[in-house]
C-alpha positions in Angstrom: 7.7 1.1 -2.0 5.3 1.8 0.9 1.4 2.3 0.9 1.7 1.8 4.4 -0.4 5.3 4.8 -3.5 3.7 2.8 -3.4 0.6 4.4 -3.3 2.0 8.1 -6.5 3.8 7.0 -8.3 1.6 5.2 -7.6 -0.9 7.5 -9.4 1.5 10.2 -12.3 1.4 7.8 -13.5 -2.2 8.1 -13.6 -4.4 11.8 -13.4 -7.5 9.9 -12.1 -7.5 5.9 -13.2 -10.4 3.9 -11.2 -10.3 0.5 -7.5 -10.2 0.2 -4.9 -7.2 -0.6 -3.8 -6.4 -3.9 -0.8 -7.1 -2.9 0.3 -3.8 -1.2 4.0 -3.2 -0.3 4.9 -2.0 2.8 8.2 -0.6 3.9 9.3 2.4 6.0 7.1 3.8 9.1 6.5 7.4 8.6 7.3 9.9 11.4 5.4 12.9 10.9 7.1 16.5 11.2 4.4 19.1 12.4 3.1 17.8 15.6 1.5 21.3 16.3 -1.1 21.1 13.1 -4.0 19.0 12.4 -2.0 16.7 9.7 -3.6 17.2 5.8 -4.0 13.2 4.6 -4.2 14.3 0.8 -5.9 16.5 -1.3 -7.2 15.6 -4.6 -4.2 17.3 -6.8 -2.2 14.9 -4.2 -4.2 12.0 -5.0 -4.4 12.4 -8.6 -1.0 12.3 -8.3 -0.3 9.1 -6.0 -3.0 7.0 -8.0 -1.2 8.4 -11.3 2.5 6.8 -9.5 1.0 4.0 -8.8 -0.4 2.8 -11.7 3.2 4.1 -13.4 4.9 1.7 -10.8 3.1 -1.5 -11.9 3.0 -0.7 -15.1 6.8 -0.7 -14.6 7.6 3.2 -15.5 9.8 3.7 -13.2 11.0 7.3 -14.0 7.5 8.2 -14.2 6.6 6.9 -11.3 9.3 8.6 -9.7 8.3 12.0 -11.2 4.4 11.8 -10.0 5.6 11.0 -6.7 7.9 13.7 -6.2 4.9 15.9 -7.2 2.8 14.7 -4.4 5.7 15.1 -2.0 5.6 18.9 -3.1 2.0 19.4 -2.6 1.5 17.2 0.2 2.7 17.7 3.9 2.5 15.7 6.8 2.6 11.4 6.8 1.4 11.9 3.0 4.5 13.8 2.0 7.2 11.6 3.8 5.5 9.0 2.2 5.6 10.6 -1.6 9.4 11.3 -1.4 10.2 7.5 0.4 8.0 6.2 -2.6 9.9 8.3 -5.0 13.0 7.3 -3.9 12.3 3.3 -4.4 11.1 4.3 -7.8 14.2 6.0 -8.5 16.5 3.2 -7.6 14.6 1.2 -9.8 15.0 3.0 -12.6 18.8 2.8 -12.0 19.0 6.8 -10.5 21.1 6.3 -7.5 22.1 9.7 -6.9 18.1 10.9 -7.6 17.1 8.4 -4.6 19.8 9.3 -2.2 18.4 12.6 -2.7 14.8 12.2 -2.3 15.4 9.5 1.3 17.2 12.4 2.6 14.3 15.0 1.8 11.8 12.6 3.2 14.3 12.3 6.1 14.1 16.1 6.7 10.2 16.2 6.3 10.0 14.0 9.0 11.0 10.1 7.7 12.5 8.8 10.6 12.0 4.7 11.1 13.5 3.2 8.0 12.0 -0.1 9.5 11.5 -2.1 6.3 14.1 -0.7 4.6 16.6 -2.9 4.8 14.6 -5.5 2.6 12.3 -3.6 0.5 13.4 -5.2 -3.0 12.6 -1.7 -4.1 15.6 -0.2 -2.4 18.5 -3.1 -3.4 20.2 -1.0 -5.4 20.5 2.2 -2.8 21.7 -0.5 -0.2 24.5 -1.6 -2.3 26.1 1.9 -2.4 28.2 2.9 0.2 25.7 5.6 0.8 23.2 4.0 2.0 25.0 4.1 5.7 24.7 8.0 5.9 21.0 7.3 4.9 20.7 5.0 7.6 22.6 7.1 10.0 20.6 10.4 8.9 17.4 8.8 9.7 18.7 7.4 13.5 20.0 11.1 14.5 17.2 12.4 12.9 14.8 10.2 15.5 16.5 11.0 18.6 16.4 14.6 18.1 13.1 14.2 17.3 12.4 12.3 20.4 14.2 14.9 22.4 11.5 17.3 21.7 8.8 14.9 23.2 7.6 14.5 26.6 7.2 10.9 26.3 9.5 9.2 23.6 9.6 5.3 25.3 6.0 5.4 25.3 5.8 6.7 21.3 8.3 3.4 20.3 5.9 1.2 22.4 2.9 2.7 20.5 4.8 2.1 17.0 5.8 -1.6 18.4 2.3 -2.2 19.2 0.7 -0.8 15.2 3.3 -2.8 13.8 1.9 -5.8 15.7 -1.1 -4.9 15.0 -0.9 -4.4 11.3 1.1 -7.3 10.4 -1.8 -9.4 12.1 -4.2 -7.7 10.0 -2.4 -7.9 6.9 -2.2 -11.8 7.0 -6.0 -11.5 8.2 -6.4 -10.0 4.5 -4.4 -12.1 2.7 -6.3 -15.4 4.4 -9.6 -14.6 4.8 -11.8 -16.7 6.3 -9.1 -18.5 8.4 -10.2 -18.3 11.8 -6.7 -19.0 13.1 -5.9 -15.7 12.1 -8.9 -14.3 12.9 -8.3 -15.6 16.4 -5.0 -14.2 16.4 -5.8 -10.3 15.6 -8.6 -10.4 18.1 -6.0 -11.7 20.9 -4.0 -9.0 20.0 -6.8 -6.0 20.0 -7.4 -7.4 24.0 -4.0 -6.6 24.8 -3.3 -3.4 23.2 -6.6 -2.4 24.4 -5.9 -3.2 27.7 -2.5 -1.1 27.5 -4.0 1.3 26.1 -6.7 1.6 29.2 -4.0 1.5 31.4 -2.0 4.4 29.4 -4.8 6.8 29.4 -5.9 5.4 33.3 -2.3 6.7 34.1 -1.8 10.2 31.9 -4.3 10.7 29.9 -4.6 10.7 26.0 -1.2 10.4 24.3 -0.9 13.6 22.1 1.5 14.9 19.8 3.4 16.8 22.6 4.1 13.7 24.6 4.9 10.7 21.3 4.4 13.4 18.3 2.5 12.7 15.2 3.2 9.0 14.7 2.7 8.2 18.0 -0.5 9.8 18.4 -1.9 7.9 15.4 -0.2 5.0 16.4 -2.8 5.7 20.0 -5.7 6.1 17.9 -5.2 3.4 15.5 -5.0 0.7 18.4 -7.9 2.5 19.9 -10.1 2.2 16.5 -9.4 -1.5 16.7 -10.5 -2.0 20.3 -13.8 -3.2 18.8 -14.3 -5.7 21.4 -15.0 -2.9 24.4 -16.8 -0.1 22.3 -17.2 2.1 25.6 -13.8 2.6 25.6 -13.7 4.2 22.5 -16.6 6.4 23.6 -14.5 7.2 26.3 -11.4 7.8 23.8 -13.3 10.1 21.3 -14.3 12.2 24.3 -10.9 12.9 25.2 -9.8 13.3 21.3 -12.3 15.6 20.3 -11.2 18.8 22.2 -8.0 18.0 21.4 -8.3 18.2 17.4 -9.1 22.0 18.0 -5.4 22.7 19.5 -3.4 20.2 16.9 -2.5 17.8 19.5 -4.9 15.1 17.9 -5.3 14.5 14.0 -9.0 15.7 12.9 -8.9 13.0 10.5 -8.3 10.3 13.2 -11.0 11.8 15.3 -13.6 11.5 11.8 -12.8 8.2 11.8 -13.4 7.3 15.4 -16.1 9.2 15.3 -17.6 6.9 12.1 -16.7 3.9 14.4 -18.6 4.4 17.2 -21.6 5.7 15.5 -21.8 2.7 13.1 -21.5 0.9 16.3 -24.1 2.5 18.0 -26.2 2.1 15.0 -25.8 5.7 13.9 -25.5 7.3 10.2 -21.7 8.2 10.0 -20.5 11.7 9.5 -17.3 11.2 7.3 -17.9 7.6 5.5 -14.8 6.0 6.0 -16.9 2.9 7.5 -17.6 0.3 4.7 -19.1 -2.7 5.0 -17.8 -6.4 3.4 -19.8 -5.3 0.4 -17.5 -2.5 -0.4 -20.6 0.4 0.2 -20.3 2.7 3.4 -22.3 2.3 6.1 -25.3 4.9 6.4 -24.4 8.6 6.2 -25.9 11.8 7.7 -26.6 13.9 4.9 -25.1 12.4 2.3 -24.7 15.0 -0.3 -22.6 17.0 2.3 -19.7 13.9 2.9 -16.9 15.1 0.8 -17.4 18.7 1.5 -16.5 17.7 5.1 -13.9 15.3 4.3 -12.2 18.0 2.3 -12.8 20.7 5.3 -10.3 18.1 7.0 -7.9 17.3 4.6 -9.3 13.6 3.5 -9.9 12.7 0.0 -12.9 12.7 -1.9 -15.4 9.6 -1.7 -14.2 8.4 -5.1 -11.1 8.3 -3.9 -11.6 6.2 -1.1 -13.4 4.4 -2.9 -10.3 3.5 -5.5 -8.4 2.9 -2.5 -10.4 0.7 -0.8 -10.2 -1.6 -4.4 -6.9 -1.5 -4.1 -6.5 -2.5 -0.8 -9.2 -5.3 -0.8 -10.2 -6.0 -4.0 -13.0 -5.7 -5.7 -16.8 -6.1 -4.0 -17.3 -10.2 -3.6 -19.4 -11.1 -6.1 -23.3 -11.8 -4.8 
């Protein structure tokens, strides 16, 4: 089962994390399916309904967990719903209902799950990849990604933006699981100075990579390296610039921009507009009219406060202890 969605955000939310994961399980990449519309993240029937799976899942309910995912897929679009319906799926084959998760990989397939990276060892899926229909899954998802990438202006440069995240995240996800260890602190920071650097040159040599030229994923893919390019904060002035005017036509996510647009004004010693910027003690960083936050989160599709808030205990654990 993935959370990957969660964990790309969240891990946008904090420049350094301090306390570990709750153990999250990541799996398949995915590929979203409407690159001409801002993408929704989740609304609160759709996180009800992803915090209810969850909770079924390690309470080990699997047919529930199945069921409460599925319902998120139908509410949800976007990353969100391809998520739901991989998630539902996993939870399916555990619970023993092959021909239920067959079905639900191949929805997620046609809402826009394409990199089944992961896949192949999730422990979730073992009993899917034991059937001898788990090739036509496989093959489903490949024809599904070049067609996709057929449609796009620049599909080498969207797999070297997904190469890059999956770098990136893997750094960050040990960074989690051993904090303090400056080895691996060392390690993600070497890796933000060359992505950034890429990504200098990428925008140097054609400008911001929108959804027209590396679709969805490969757009937040861009902005993901970009929020981590902590060490040259002009540079992501310079990137929320070109991203702003580009939320308007659907070519940029709205939520991505919110959150770059936290990240430089925390940097710049700004109240945030959106509060996705936490500190290590779990509490966002100062917000411009507070009262208004989740109003504007929810005029863009994010969850509620409370919401991140429950994910951002998930992800880290709970505050450290003073």
């Amino acid at each position: 089962m993935t959370r990957l969605l969660a964990a790309l955000l969240l891990l946008a939310a904090c420049s350094r994390p301090s306390a570990p994961p709750t153990a999250p399980r990541r799996a398949a990449t995915a590929s979203a399916a409407e690159p001409t519309a801002p993408r929704t993240e989740a609304s609160v029937d759709v996180g009800a309904a992803m915090a209810t799976a969850n909770a079924a899942y390690e309470a080990g309910d699997f047919p529930a967990c199945a069921a409460a995912f599925a319902r998120a897929a139908a509410q949800a679009s976007g990353t969100t719903r391809q998520t739901a319906y991989y998630n539902a799926a996993c939870c399916h084959a555990r619970a023993g209902a092959l021909d239920d998760g067959f079905a639900l990989l191949h929805r997620g397939i046609g809402a826009g799950l394409r990199d089944l990276t992961g896949a192949d060892d999730d422990p979730d899926l073992a009993s899917l990849r034991g059937d001898p229909r788990w090739a036509e899954v496989v093959a489903s998802a490949a024809a599904a990604t070049a067609a996709y990438e057929r449609t796009l202006g620049a599909p080498a440069l969207r797999r070297e933006l997904l190469a890059m995240v999956a770098e990136d995240q893997a750094a960050r996800m040990q960074m989690i699981a051993h904090r303090d260890d400056r080895a691996m602190m060392d390690a993600v920071a070497a890796i933000d100075r060359r992505t950034t650097a890429r990504m200098q040159a990428i925008i140097a040599a054609s400008g911001w990579p929108g959804r027209a030229q590396v679709g969805d994923d490969g757009a937040h893919a861009a902005w993901l390296l970009v929020q981590h390019a902590d060490l040259d904060r002009p540079f992501q002035k310079q990137c929320l610039t070109l991203m702003e005017p580009l939320a308007a036509t659907g070519e940029v996510s709205a939520v991505d921009v919110a959150y770059l647009h936290d990240r430089v004004a925390v940097a710049e010693g700004r109240p945030q507009r959106y509060g996705t910027q936490f500190g290590d003690d779990r509490e966002p960083k100062p917000i411009e009219d507070p009262d208004q936050v989740d109003a504007r989160r929810a005029a863009i599709g994010m969850p509620s406060m409370a919401e991140y808030r429950v994910m951002m205990t998930r992800m880290y654990g709970p505050p450290p202890t003073k």
